[in-house]
C-alpha positions, -999 to 999 in steps of 0.1 A, spaced: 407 -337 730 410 -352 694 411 -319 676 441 -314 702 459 -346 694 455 -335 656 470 -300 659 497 -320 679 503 -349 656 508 -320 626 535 -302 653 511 -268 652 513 -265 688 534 -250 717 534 -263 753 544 -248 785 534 -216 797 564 -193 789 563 -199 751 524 -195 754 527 -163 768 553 -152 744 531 -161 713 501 -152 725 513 -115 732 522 -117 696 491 -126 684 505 -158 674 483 -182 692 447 -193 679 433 -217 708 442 -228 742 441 -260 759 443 -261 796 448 -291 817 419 -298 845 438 -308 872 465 -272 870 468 -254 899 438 -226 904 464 -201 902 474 -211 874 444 -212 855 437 -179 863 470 -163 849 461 -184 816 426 -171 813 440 -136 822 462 -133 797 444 -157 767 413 -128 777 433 -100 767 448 -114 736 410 -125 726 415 -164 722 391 -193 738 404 -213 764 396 -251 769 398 -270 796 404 -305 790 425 -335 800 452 -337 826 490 -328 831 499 -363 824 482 -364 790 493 -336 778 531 -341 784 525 -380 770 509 -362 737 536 -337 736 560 -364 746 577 -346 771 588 -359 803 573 -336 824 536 -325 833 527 -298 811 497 -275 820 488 -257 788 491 -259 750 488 -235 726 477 -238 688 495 -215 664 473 -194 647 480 -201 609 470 -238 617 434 -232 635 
């Protein structure tokens, strides 16, 4: 998680899953970090699709954390770190 609150603190990072799916389809995405308590579902889809593209998935923190690091005002699920700052 402190790796994650770096890449956020130097803005290399996108949240939500929409934009993650975008980038990572465009080989633009170098790491993934996936809150614990998503929906199963979810996870799935995220790990689907960060599989095909080749990039590690981590599973760490909550919902809550993540939107308080990304300071956003909503949960947010997933993060992704840009690939030229890995």
């Amino acid at each position: 998680m402190e790796k994650l609150k770096e890449y956020i603190a130097g803005k290399n990072y996108v949240a939500g899953f929409r934009q993650l799916g975008r980038l990572l389809t465009e080989g633009k995405i170098a790491q993934v970090y996936l809150a614990a308590d998503a929906d199963e579902a979810f996870k799935q889809k995220v790990f689907h699709i960060a599989r095909q593209q080749g990039v590690e998935v981590a599973e760490t923190g909550t919902r809550r954390e993540f939107a308080a690091l990304c300071k956003i005002r909503v949960g947010c699920a997933v993060i992704g770190i840009t690939a030229n700052n890995k």
